[in-house]
C-alpha positions as CSV (number, residue, x, y, z in Angstrom):
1,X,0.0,0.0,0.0
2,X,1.2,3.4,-0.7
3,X,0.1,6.1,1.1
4,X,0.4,9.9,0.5
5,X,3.1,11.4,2.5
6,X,3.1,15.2,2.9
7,X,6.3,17.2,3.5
8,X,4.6,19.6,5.6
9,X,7.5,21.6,6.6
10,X,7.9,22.8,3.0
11,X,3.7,23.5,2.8
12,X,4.0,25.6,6.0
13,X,5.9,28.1,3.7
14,X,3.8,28.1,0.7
15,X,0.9,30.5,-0.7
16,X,-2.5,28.4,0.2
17,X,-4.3,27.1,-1.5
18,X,-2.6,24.6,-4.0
19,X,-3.0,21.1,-5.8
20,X,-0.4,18.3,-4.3
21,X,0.0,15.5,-6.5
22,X,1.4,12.5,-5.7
23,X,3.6,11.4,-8.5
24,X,5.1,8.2,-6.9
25,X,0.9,7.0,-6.2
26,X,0.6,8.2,-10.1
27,X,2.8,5.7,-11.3
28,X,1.7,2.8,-9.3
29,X,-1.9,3.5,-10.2
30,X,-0.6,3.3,-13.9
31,X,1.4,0.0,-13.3
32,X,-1.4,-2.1,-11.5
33,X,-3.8,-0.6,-14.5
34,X,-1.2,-1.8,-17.3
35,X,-0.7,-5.2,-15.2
36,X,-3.7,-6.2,-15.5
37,X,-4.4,-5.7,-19.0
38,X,-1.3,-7.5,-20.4
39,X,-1.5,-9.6,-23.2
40,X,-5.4,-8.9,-23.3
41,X,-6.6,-6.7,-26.6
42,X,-7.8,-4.0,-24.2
43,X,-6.5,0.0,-25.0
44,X,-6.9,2.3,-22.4
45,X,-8.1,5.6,-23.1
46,X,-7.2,8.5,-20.7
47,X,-10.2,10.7,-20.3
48,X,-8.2,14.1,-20.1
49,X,-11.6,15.9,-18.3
50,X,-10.8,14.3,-14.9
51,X,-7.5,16.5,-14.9
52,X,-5.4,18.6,-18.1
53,X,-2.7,19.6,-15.7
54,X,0.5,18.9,-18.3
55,X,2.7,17.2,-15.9
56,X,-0.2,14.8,-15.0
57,X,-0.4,13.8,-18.7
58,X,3.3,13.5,-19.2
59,X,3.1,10.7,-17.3
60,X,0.1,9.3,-18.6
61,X,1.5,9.6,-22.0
62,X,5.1,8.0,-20.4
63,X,2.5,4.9,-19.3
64,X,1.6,4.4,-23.3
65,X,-2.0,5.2,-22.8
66,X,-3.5,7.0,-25.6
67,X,-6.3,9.4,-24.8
68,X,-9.7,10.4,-24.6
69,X,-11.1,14.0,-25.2
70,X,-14.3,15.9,-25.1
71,X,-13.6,18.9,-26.5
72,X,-11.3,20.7,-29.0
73,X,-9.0,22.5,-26.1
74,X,-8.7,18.9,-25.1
75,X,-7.4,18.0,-28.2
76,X,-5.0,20.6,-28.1
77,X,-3.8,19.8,-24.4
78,X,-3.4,16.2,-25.3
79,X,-1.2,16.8,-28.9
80,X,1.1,19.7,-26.2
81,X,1.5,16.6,-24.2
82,X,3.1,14.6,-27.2
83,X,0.4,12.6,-27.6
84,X,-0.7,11.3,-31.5
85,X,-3.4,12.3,-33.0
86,X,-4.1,8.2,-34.1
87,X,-4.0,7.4,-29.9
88,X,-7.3,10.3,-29.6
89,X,-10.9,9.5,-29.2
90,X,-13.4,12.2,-29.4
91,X,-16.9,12.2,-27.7
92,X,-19.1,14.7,-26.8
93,X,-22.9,15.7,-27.4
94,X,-21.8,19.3,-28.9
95,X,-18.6,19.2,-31.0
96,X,-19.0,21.8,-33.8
97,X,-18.0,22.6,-36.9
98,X,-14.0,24.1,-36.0
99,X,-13.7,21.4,-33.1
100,X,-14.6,18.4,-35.5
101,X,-12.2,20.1,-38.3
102,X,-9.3,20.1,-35.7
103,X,-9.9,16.1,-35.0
104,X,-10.0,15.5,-38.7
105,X,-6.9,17.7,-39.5
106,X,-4.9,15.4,-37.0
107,X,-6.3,12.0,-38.0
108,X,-7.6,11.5,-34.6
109,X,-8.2,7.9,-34.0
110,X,-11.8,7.7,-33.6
111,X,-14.9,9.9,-33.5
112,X,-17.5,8.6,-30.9
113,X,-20.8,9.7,-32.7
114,X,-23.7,10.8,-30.1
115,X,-26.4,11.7,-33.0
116,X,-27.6,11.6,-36.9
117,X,-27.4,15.0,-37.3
118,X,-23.4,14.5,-36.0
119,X,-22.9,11.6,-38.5
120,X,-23.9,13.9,-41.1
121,X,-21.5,17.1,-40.4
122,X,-18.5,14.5,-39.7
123,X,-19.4,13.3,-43.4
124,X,-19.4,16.7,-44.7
125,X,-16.6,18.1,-43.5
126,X,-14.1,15.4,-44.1
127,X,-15.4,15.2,-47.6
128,X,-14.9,19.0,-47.5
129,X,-11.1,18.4,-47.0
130,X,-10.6,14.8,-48.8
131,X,-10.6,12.9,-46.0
132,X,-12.1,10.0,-44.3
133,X,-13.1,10.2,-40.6
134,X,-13.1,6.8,-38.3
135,X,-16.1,7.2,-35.9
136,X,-17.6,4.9,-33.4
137,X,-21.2,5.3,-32.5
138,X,-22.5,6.1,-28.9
139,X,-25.1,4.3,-28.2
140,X,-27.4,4.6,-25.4
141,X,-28.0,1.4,-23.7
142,X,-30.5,3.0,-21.4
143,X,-28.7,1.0,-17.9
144,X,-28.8,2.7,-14.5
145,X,-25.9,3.5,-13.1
146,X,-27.5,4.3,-9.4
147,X,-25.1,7.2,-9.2
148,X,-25.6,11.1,-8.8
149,X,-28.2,12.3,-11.4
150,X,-25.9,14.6,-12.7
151,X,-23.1,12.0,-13.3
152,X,-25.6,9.0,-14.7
153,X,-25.1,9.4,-18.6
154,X,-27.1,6.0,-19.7
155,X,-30.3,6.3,-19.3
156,X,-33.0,7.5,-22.3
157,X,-33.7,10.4,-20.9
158,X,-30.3,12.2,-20.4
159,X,-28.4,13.4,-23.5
160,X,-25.8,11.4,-24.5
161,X,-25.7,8.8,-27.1
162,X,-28.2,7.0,-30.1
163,X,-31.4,5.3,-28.6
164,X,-31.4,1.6,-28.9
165,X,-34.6,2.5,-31.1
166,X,-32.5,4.4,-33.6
167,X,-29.4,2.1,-33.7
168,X,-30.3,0.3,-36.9
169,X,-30.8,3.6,-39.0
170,X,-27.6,4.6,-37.5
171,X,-25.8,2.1,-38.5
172,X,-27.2,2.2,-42.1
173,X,-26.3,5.4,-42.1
174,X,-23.1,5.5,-41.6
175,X,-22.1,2.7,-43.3
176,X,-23.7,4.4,-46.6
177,X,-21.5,8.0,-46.0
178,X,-18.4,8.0,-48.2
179,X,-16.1,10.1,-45.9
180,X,-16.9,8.2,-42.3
181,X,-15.5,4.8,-41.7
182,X,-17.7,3.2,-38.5
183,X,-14.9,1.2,-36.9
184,X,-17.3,0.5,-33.7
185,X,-19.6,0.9,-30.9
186,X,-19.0,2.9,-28.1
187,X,-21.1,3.3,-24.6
188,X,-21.0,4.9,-21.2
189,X,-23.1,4.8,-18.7
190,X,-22.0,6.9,-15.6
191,X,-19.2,7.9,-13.4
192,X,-17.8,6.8,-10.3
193,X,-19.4,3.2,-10.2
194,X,-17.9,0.8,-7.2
195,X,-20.9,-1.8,-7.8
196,X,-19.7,-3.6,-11.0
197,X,-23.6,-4.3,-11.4
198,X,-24.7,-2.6,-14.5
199,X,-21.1,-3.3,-16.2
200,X,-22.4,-7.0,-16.1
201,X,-25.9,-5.7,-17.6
202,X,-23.8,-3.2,-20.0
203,X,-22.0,-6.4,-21.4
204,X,-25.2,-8.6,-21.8
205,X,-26.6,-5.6,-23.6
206,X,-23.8,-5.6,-26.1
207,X,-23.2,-8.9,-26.3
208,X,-27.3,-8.6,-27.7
209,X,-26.4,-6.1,-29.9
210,X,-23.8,-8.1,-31.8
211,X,-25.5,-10.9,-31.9
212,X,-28.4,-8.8,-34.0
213,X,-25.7,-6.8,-36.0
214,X,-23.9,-10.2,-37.4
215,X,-26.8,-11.7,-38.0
216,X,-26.9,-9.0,-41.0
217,X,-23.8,-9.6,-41.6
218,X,-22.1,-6.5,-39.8
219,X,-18.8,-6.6,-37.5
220,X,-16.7,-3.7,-35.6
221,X,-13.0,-3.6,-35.2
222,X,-13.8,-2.2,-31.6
223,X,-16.1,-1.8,-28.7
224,X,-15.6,1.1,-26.7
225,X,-17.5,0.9,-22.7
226,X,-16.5,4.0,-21.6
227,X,-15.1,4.6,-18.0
228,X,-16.9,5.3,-15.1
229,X,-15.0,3.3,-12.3
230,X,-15.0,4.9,-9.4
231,X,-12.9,5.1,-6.5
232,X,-13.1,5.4,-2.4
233,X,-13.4,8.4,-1.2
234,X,-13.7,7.8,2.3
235,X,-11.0,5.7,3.0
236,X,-8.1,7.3,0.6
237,X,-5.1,6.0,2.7
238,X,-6.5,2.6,3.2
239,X,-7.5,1.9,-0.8
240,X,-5.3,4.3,-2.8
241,X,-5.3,2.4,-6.1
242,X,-8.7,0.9,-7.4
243,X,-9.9,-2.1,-7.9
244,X,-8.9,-2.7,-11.3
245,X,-8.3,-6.5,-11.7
246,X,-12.2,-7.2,-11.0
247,X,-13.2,-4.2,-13.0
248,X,-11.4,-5.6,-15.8
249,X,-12.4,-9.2,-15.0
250,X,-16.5,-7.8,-15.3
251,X,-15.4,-7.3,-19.2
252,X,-13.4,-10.3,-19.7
253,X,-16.1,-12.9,-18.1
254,X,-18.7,-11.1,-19.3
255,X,-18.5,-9.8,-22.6
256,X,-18.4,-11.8,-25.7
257,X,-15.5,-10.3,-28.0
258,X,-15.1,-11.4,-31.3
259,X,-11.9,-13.0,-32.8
260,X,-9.8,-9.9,-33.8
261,X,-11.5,-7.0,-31.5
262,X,-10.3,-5.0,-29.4
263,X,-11.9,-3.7,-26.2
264,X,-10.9,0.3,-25.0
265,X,-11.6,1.8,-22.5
266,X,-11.7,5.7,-20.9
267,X,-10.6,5.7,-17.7
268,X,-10.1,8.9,-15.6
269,X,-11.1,9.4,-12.0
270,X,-9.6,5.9,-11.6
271,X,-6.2,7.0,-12.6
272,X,-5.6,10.2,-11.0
273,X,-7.9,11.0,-8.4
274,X,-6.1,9.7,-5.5
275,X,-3.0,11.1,-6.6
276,X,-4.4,14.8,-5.8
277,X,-5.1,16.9,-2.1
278,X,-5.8,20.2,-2.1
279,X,-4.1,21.9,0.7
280,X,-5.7,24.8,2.1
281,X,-4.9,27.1,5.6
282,X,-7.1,27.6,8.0
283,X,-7.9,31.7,8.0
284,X,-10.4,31.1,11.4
285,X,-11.9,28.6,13.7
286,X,-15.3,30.2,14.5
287,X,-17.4,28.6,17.4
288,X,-20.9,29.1,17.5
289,X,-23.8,28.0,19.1
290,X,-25.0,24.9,17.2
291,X,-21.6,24.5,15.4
292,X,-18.0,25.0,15.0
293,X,-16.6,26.6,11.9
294,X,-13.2,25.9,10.4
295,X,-12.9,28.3,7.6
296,X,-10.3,27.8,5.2
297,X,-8.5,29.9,2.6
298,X,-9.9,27.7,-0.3
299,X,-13.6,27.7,-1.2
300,X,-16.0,26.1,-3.6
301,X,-14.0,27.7,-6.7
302,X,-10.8,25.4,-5.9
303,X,-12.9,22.8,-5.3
304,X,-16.4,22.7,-6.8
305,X,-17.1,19.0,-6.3
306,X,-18.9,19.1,-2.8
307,X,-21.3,22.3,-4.1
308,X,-21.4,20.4,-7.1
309,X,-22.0,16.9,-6.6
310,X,-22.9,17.1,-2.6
311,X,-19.4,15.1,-2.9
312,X,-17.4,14.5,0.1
313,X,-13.1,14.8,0.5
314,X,-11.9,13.9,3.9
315,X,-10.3,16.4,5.3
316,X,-7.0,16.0,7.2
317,X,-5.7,18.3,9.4
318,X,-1.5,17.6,8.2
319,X,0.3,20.3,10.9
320,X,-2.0,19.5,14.2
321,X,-0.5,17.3,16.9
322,X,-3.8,17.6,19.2
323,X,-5.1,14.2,20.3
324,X,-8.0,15.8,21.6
325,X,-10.6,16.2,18.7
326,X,-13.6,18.2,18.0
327,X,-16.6,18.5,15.3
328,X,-16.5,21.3,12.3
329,X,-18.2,22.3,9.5
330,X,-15.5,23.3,7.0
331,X,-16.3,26.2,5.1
332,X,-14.5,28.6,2.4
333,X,-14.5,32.0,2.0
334,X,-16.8,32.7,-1.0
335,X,-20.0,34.4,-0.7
336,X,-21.9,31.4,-1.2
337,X,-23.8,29.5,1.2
338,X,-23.4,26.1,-0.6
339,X,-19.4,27.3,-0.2
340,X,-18.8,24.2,2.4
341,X,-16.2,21.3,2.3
342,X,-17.8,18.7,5.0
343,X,-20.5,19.0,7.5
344,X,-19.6,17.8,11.2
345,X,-15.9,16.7,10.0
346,X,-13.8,15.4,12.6
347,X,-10.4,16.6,13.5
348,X,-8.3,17.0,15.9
349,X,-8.5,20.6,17.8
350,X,-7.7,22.7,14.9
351,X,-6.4,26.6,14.9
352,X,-5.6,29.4,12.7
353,X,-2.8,28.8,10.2
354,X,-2.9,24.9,10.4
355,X,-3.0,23.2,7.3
356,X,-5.6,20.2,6.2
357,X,-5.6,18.3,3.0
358,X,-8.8,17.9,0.8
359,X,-7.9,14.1,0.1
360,X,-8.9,12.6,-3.3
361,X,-8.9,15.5,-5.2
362,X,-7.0,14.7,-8.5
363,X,-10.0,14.4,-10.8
364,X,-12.1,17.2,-11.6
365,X,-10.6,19.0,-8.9
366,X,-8.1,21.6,-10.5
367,X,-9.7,21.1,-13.9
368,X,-12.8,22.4,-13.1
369,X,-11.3,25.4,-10.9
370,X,-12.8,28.8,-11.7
371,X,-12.3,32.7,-10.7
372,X,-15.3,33.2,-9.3
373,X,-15.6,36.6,-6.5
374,X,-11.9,37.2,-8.8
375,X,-10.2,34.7,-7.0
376,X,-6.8,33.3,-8.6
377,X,-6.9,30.1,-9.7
378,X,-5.0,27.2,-7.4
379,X,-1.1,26.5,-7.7
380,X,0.2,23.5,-8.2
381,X,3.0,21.2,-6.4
382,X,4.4,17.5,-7.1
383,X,6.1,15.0,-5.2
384,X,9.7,14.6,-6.2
């Protein structure tokens, strides 16, 4: 087990607050993820919205993942990383017209398709410029995750993807367009899954749908399942690298490839979010009648997930040596009331200028940091 070791004598001189990324936890979250795919025909994908910082994809890049992007400026992080555009996947409900250009200009690998009217701009612009596009088409399975509504992509009634209804016309489609090449299929069905559940009722669903596509005489060089595997976020220290081996073993018991296909994957959360804390100082301890603030020097804008998602970090006081302990609500400083880290957090006796860690924090932390009330955006450090 590896566990996240601060060097708190050089925090207690830095401006707060700042991303801490664990590069040694990085690299053994990579190696455990590559271990257990050897000598299967399984790619893994880096989904590059769980966290752009460059460093962080310099050694995703050094792992030989390729990568998975959902918007142009993603594109553009990824190739300033050194990654090819042949290693790129590109989903995404909205891509338009210059973003779709870019992905054709570099010969990304793959287009995931989420709709007919998409298919038919892919077709048209890379006949526009002479070329042929690969695309894969996202299909909605219509599978409950039973995660946060606003991280459940699978179902009919959110946005992403083909209905199973309009599959067949899809597929048609596509494979009567001149300038798209469908190479495969390509789902997802939620994020930060720890019950391996609907991955088994994800691959009976596929294994359905190629069943009815041979039987017309149609194959895909791929399947794509998306990501979505979560990690613990309540026990950091104890579980720092996820469960990859069974998540992997769902797919290979489970799912019926064909001779020649491969099976990819877009992992992101799972890579890097335990590699991250945000360390933040604490500007006031305020005691009131009901409850006892700690308020810290970072605030929803650093850290959007707990406003966002009603997620929780825990929250590790790094510079106390108190054995006594005490009950806060950890608050930031923005004039927001839904501005709140963790309701009745435990920790020991805790003062003005200590330092605590927001653990698990490496995806869609510092990626989705903004300047709201004109705030600067977070610093970064690495392990050495």
């Amino acid at each position: 087990m590896i566990k996240t070791l601060f060097p708190i004598e050089t925090f207690k001189h830095c401006e707060t607050p700042f991303y801490y990324y664990d590069l040694e936890l990085l690299k053994a979250t990579l190696h455990e993820m590559n271990a257990c795919i050897k000598d299967l025909p399984y790619k893994v994908h880096y989904a590059v919205k769980a966290n752009a910082n460059p460093r962080i994809l310099h050694e995703i890049k050094e792992a030989g993942l390729s990568i998975d992007c959902v918007s142009g400026g993603e594109i553009v992080a990824a190739l300033a990383a050194g990654f090819k555009g042949d290693t790129i996947a590109f989903a995404g409900v909205g891509k338009t017209d210059k973003e779709i250009s870019l992905g054709i200009n570099h010969d990304i690998f793959c287009f995931n398709v989420e709709s007919l009217a998409e298919l038919e701009v892919i077709n048209e612009i890379a006949a526009a410029k002479g070329k042929i596009a690969n695309i894969a088409l996202r299909i909605n399975p219509n599978i409950d995750a039973h995660t946060h509504e606003y991280i459940t992509t699978g179902l009919s009634e959110n946005k992403f993807g083909i209905n199973l209804e309009q599959i067949d016309m899809a597929v048609d489609k596509a494979m009567s367009m001149p300038d798209v090449n469908l190479i495969g299929l390509h789902f997802h069905i939620g994020s930060q899954l720890l019950d391996f559940t609907p991955y088994k009722m994800l691959c009976d669903r596929i294994n359905d749908l190629q069943d009815h596509f041979e039987a017309r005489g149609i194959s895909f060089k791929i399947i794509n399942v998306g990501g979505g595997l979560g990690i613990n976020y309540e026990n950091p220290n104890e579980n720092p690298i996820p469960d990859f081996k069974n998540y992997f073993d769902t797919f290979r018991n489970n799912l019926k490839l064909r001779k020649g296909q491969e099976l990819h994957f877009e992992l992101g959360r799972a890579i890097v979010g335990q590699c991250g804390s945000l360390i933040t100082r604490v500007i006031y301890v305020k005691n009131g009648t009901t409850k006892n603030f700690v308020i810290v020097d970072a605030g929803m804008t650093d850290l959007i997930r707990p406003a966002l998602y009603q997620a929780h970090h825990v929250a590790e006081n790094i510079t106390s040596s108190a054995t006594e302990t005490a009950r806060y609500d950890i608050v930031g400083p923005i004039c927001e009331s839904s501005d709140k880290f963790a309701s009745d957090e435990t920790l020991p006796l805790t003062h003005r200028g200590d330092l605590l860690a927001l653990r698990s924090a490496g995806a869609y932390g510092e990626v989705m940091a903004m300047q709201y009330n004109c705030r600067n955006l977070p610093s970064t450090q690495f392990s050495r």
